[in-house]
ROMARMAR-8299 format. One record per atom (N, C-alpha, C, O): x, y, z. Coordinates in steps of 0.001 Angstrom, whole numbers, plus 500000, padded with zeros to 6 digits. Example, Ala and Ser with C-alpha at 12.3 -4.5 7.8 and 13.67 -1.06 7.14 Angstrom:
2
513190494310507800 512300495500507800 513200496700507800 514236496681508465 512850497750507080 513670498940507140 512900500030507870 513409501138508039 
This chain:
253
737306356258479343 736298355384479925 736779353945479896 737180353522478811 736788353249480806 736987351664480960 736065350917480490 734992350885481093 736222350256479488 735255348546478965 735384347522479581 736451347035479956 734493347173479714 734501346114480361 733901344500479197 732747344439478771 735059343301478874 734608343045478049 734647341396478818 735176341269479922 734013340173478074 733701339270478384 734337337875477489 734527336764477984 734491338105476648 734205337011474919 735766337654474719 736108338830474847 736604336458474357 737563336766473118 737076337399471915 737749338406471696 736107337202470978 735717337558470223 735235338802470449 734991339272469337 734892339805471527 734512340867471977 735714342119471679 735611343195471089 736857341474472352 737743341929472662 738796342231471275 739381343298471092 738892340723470145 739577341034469036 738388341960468190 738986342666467379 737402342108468144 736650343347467292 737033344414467884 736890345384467139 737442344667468857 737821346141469798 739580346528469614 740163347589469837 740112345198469119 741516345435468824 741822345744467784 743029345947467656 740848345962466399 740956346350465197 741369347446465334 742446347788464846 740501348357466127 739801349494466258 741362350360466864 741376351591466870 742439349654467281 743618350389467656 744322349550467230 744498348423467693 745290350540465314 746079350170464677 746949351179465163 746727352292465641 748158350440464900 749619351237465561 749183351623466865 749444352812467042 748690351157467733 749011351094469234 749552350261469817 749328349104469458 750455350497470919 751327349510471573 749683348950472915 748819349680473401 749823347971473022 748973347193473503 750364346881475060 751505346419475058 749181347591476493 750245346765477657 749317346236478445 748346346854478882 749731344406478778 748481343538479616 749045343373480655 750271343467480711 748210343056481856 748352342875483314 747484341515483555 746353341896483856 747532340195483551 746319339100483708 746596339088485423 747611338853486078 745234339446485803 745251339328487431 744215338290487906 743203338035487254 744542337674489144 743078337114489790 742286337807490300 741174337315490495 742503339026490660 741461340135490983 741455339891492183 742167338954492544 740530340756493393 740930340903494574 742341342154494712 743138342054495645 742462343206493724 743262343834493935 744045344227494707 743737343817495826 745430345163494724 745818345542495812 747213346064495099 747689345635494048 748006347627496376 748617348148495278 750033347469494363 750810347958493542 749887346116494984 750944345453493945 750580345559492110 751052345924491033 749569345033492660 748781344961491075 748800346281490174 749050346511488991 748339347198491516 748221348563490981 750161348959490106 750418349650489120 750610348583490541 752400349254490085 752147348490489369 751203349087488852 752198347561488837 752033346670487708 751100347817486255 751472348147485129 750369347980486707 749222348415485818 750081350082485338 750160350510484186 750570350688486453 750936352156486086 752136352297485425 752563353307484865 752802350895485560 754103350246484726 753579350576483018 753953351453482240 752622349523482866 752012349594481760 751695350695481015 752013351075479888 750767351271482177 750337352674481013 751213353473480697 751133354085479632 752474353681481745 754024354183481633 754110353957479976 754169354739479027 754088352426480109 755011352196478708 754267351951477467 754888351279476644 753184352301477156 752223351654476406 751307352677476049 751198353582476876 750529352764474879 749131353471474454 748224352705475343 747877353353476331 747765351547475265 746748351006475926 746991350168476956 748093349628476859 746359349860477913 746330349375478473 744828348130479160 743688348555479348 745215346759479396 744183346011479358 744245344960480681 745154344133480612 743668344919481479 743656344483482580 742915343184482630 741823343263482067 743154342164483074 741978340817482897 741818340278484406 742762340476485171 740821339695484813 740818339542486152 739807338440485678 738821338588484956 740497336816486507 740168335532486119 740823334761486971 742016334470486887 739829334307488064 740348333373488785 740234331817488456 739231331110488546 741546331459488045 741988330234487169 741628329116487897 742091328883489014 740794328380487303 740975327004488572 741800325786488056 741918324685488593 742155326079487297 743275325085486734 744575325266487690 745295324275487813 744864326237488250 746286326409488746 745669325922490735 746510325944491633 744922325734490884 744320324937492334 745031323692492364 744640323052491389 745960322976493064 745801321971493604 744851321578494562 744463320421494720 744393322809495357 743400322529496421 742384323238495893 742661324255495257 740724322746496096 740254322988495842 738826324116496596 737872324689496069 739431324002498344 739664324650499020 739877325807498966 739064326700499206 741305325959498555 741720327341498559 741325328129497123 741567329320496926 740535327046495963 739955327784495306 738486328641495141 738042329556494448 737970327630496366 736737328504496766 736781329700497610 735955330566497320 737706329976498764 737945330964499076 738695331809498841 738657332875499456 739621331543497837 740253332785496652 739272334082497101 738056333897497126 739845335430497464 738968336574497665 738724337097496744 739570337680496065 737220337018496405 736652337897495010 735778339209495483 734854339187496296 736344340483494706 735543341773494621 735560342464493679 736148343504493380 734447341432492923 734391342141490964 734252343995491078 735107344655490488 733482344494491620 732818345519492220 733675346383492629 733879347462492072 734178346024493519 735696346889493948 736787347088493266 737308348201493201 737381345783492534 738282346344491122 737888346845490376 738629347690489874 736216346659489673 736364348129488845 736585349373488968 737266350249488434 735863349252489785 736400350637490779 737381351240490890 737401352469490830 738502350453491090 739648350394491121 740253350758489932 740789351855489772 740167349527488736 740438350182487621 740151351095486792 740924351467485909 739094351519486973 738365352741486449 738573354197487126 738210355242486585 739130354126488230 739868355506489428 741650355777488383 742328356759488081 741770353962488114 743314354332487381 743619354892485932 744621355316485356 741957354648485531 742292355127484042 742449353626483333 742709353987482185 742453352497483302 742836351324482503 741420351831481592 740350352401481806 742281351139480291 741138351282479216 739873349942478826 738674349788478591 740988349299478949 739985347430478940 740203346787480288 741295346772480857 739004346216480798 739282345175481253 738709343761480732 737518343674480432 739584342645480627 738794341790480291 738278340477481355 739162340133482139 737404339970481431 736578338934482598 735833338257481842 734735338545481367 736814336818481678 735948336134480994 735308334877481884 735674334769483055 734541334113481439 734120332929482409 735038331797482111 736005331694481356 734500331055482855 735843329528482792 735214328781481556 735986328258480753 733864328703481361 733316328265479880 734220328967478516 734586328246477588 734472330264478543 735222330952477725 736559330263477216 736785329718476136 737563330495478569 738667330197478430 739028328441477951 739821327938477155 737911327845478973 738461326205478761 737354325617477710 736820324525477907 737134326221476875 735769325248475750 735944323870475775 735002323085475886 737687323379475626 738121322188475961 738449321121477333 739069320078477537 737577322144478138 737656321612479543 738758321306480006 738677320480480914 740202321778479644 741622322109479834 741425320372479709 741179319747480741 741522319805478675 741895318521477792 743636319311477137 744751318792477195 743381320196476767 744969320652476411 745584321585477177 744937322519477651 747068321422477414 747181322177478741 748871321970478156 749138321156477272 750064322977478912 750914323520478782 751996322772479918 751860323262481039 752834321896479855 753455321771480752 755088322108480688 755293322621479587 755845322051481153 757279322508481970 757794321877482336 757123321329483211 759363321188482235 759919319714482909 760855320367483517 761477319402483960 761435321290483880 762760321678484829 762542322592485838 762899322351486992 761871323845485452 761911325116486372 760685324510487535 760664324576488764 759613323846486449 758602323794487265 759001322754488583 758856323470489574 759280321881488873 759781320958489204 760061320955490599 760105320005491381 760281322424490823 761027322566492546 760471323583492999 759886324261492155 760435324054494384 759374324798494947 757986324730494744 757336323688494833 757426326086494410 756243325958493956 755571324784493021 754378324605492774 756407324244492701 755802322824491472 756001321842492456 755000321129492391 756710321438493286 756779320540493894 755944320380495217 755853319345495877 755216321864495547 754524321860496756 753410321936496167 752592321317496849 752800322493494994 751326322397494399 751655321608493003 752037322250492024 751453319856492944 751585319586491856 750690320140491111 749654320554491633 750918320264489690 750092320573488644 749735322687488668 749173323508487942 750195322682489466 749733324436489372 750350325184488344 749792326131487789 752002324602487956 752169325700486673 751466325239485669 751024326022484829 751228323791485582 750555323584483967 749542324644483866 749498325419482910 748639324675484970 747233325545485147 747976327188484747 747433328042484046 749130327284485311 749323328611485231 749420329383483468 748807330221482808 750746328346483298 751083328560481932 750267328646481107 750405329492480223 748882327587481139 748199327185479943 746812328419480079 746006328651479177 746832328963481211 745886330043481554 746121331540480495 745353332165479763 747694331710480891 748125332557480480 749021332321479532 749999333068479570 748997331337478498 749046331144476938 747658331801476601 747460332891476065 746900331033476968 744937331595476246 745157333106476245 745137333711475173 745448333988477846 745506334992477694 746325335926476404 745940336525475400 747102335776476789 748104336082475762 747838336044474503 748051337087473885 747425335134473918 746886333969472548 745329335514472421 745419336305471482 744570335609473066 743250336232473065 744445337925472809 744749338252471662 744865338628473843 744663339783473994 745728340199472766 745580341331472306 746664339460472271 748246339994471567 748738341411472064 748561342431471399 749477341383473500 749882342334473843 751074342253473835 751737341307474261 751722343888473026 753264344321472472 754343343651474223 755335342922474246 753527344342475499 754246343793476961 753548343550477741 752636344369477849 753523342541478569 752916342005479736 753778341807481046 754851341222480903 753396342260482381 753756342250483064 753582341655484333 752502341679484924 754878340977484894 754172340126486164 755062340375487491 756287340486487484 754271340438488575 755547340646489613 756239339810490499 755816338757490976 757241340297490678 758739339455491211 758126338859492385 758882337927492659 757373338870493059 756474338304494453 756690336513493821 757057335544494486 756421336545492761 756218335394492326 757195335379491176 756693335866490163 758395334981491031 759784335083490978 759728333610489771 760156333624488617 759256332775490286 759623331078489359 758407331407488925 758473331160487721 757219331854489177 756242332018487677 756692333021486768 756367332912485586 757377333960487137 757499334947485817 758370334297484914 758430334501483701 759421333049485960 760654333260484652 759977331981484028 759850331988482803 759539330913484714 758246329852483441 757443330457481976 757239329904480896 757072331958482526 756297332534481869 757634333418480607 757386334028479567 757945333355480757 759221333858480481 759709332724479187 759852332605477970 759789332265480066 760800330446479292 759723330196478367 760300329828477344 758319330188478125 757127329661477804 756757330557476407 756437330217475268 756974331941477101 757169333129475525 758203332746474518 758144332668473291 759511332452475680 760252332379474223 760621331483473454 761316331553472440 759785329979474326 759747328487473433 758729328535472604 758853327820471610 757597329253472709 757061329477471692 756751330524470497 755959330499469554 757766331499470966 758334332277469848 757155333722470054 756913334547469173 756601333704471370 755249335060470876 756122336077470996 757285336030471398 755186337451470442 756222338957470318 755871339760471787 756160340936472008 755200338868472708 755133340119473988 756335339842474415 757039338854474625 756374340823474475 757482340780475857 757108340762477327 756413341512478013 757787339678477581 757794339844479139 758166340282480447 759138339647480855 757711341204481312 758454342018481999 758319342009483666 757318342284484328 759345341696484031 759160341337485809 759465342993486247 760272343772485740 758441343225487453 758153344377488599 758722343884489387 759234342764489361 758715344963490543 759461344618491906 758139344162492662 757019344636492467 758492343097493614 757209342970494427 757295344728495377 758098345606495691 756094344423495462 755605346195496922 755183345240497753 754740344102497598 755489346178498995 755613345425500542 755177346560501632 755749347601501955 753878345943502107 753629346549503200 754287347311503762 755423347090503343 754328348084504452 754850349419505936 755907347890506616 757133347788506672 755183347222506901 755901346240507693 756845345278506719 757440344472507435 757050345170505831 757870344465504773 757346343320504326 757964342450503713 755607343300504786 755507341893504141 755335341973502871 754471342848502936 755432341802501872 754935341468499864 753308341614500264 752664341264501254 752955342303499012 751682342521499148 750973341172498253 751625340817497271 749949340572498487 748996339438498203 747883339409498718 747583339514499907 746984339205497465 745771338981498206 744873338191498984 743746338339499457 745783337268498957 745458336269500255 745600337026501449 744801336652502308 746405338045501833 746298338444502939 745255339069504020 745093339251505227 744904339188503264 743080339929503829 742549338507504464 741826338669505447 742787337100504063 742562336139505088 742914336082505946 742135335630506785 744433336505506468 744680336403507667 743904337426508626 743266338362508144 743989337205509998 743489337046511311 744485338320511353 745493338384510649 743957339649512552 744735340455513086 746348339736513718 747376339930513068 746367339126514696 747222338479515290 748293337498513905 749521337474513830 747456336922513140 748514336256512289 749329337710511064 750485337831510657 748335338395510874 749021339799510375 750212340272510887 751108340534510084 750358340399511829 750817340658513094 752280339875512669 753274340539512374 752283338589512674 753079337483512899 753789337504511427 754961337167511256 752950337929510429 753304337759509065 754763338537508667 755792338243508059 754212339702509383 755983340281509271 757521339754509675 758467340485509382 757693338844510157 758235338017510871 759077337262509437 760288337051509363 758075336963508423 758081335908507318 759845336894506467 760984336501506213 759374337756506371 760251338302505117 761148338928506034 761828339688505345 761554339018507384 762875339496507931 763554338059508588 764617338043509209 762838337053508355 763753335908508666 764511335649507298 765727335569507124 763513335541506397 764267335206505496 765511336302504695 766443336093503918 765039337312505243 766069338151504690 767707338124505705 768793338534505296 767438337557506984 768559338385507877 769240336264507945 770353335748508042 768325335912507868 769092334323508736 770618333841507715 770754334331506594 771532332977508216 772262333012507457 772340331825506542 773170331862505633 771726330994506653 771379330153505664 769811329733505624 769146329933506640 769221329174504516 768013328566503993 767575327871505071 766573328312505633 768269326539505646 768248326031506892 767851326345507884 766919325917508565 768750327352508059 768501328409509202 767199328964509012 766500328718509995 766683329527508255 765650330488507702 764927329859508498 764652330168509657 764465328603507670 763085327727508078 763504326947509490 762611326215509918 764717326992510269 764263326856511851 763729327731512582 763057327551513597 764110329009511918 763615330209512653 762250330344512480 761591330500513509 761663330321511406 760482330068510848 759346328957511927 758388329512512464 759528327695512116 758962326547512074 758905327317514032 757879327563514666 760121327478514428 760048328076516135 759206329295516359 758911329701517483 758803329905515149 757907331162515513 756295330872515107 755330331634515056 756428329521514858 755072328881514409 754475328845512900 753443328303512506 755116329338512423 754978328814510787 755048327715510463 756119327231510828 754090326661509652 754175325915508870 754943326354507197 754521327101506315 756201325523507280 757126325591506783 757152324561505252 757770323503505376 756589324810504027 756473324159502889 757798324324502351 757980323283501719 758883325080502237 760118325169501617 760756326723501992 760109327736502259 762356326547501913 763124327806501577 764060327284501233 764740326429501800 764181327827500137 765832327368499220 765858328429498600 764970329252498376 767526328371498162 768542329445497998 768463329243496403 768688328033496375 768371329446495666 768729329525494077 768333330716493523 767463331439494006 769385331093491817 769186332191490889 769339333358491729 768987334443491268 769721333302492666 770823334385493378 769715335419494068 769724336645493960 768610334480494919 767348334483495409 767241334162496401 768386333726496522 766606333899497731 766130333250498979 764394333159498507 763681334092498138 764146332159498617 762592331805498318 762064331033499388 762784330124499801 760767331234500013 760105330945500810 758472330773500850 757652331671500658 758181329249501178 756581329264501218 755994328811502832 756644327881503309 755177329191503478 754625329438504346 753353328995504774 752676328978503746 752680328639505690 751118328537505989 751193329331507624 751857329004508607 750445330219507475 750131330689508945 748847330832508887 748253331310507920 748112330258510352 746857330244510006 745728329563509071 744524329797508968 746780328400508269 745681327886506942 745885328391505903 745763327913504775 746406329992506418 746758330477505120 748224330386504403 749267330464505052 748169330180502715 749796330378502722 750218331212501872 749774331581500785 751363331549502627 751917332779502048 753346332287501039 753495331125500660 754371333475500695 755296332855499492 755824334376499721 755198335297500247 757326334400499114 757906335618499616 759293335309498810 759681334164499042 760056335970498008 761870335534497816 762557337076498177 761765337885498659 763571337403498032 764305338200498083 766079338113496899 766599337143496348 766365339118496928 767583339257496501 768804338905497339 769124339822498096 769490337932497399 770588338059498463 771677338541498281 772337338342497261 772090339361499389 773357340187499280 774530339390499162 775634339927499065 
């Protein structure tokens, strides 16, 4: 049966209760989808328990915009998680997490710095310091995040092991649509026609022959073009089609 819990304090009385279990966490914004899902079956793979959290952070918003229409379906992920078998989920409120009204917060001077840090100032502090609390609340043996988002895992990464915690941290493969786009839940914003167009995103960047290149090809097929650069033996790419934006890297051959 799935719990559904609310309170840190909820959650460490429920963690007594499983000594010598390996503890495996998934912190999601919810709005599911089967990325999340491989993430989660990763877990129970490797783990006695498994604990799912779904918390849409508003600390990691530069816009505040795109934090109101963040897609929420409390209703439907349980659902969801409860069809998969997860044992906890946890959903806490933003009163919970920030008592300190994020007065203390987690920052990053190198990784964060380029791409994603440089196109949403302030979003890893929000990220990191979200998922320190998490972490800090659930003490899970592994936590897992997926490669879709490539410079948050390895922050998150860098962040475990400057501060010495015992999860381990573990990057998934992003999953990708029939059509190759990375699965995200922003996508359900887009428009049939920009759907359509979205596939476009992850075979430019995979086939063009330089970064350069990428984003001319990009910007001529009507994408609003926030970055693509080549680093850590990666092609990374951020996007707006439609208002909406998307984010995508790959492995380069």
């Amino acid at each position: 049966m799935t719990r559904l819990l609310h309170t840190a304090n909820q959650w460490r009385e429920m963690r007594k209760q499983l000594p010598g279990r390996t503890i495996g966490f998934v912190p999601t914004m919810g709005a599911l989808h089967q990325g999340h899902m491989a993430l989660i079956q990763r877990a129970q793979t490797d783990n006695d328990v498994t604990v799912v959290s779904i918390f849409v952070n508003p600390t990691q918003f530069n816009d505040k915009t795109d934090y109101q229409r963040y897609p929420r379906n409390d209703e439907r992920d349980m659902e969801l998680l409860t069809s998969q078998g997860v044992d906890f989920v946890f959903m806490p409120s933003v009163e919970e997490l920030y008592p300190d009204k994020y007065s203390i917060r987690i920052s990053e001077s190198e990784i964060s710095n380029i791409m994603e840090g440089r196109s949403r100032p302030g979003h890893f502090d929000g990220v990191l310091t979200v998922v320190m609390k998490l972490l800090g609340i659930i003490r899970p043996h592994r936590s897992y995040f997926g490669e879709k988002d490539y410079q948050q895992y390895l922050l998150i990464k860098k962040m475990a092991e400057a501060f010495f915690l015992e999860t381990q941290i573990i990057p998934c493969a992003t999953v990708r649509d029939s059509d190759g786009v990375a699965l995200s839940s922003r996508n359900v914003l887009l428009g049939p026609e920009e759907r359509l167009k979205a596939a476009r995103f992850p075979q430019i960047l995979a086939t063009a022959p330089t970064a350069d290149d990428a984003a001319a090809q990009l910007q001529q097929e009507g994408f609003t073009v926030d970055y693509v650069c080549d680093t850590w033996g990666r092609r990374f790419g951020a996007v707006r089609l439609g208002g909406i934006r998307l984010i995508d890297n790959m492995v380069m051959a």
